[in-house]
C-alpha positions, 0 to 999 in steps of 0.5 A: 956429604959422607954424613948423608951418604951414610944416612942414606945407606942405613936406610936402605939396610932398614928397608931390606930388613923390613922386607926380610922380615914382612909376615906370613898372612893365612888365608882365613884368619888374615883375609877371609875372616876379616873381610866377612865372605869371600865375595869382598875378597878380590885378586888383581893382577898387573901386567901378567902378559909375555911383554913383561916375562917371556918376551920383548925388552921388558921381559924379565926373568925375576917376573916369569920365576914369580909368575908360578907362585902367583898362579897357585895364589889364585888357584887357592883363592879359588879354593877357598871361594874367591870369584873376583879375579881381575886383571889389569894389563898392558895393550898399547897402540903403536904411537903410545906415549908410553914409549918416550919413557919406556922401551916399545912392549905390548903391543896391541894384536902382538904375541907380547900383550897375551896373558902368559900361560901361567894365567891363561891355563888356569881351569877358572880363566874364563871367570877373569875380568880383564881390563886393558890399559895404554898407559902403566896407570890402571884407571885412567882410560880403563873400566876399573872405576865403572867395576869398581862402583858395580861392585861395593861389597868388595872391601878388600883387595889383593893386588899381585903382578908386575912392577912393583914399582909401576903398575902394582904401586899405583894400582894399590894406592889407587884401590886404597886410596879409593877405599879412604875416599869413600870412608868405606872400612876394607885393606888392600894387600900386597903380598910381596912374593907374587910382585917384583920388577924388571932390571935395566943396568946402567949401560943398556939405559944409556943404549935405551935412552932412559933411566936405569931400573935398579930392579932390587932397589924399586922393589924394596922401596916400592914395597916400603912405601906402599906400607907408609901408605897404609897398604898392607904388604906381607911376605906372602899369603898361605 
């Protein structure tokens, strides 16, 4: 056991050093130029509502520091063309069987499942597609597929949001997995400065009747993982 638990933690000292270390993508040369016009260039962005950043029990103030740098991503992916901005968030009903594993957020017609002002201020809004979902899986139940048929010449995806460790996961290895389904040449990116998830310490889970979420651990490991993947997960993108 002290063998393990010593493996265990020079793991987790490789990973936060691999994070530490994640490049610095340019617009142009990494994203532009390799997927040939900014019509295959496509932003996401998960869970970009109050629930998760301003208010409710899932708020959280890691999510609403990194909303402003997600913002003006968009606004320089807008600068340089981009038009297909999506976004993919939380719209639950009141019975959501959601909420046997997560405290009750975003609920249908409430103040929680608006956009945040960061997102809905932005001078292009009404360009966004927005997808709503009642689980934290973007395509299950939801129109992603159906967009995502109607528009093949989008080979590469950048996905942002909130958490890393649930919806921006699963949204990028489903993007990149669809990607690898279909043969089709394209990258998804993660760029880990407009990500990051919530923190529920051991004593509030045990009050919530769920698990903790150690937010710095799914982080980092989130990230890592999606990079075993094949997404590619950089610092941030400039």
């Amino acid at each position: 056991m002290p063998g393990d638990l010593h493996s265990v933690h020079a793991f987790l000292r490789l990973v936060e050093d691999w994070v530490n270390r994640l490049p610095t993508y340019q617009w142009y040369e990494n994203v532009l130029r390799g997927a040939g016009s900014a019509d295959a260039v496509a932003m996401f962005a998960v869970d970009t509502i109050n629930a998760f950043a301003h208010e409710g029990s899932l708020a959280s103030g890691r999510v609403r520091a990194m909303l402003n740098r997600l913002r003006q991503l968009f606004v320089r992916a807008h600068e340089w063309d981009v038009s297909n901005f999506v976004l993919v968030i939380d719209s639950h009903s009141d019975d959501a069987e959601e909420f046997r594993y997560f405290p009750a957020h975003a609920l249908r017609g409430t103040t929680e499942a608006r956009l945040v002002p960061e997102i809905e201020s932005l001078p292009f809004r009404d360009r966004l597609t927005v997808f709503v979902k009642n689980s934290f899986h973007p395509a299950n139940a939801t129109s992603l597929d159906p967009w995502l048929m109607d528009n093949p010449q989008i080979t590469h995806f950048v996905v942002t949001g909130c958490g890393t460790d649930l919806g921006v996961y699963l949204l990028a290895t489903y993007l990149h997995t669809y990607l690898l389904a279909h043969n089709a040449p394209g990258r998804v990116i993660v760029p880990a400065d407009c990500t990051d998830t919530y923190d529920i310490a051991p004593d509030l889970a045990r009050e919530l009747g769920i698990l903790p979420h150690p937010a710095d651990l799914c982080h980092q490991l989130a990230l890592y993982h999606l990079a075993i993947h094949g997404v590619t997960v950089v610092k941030d993108i400039r």
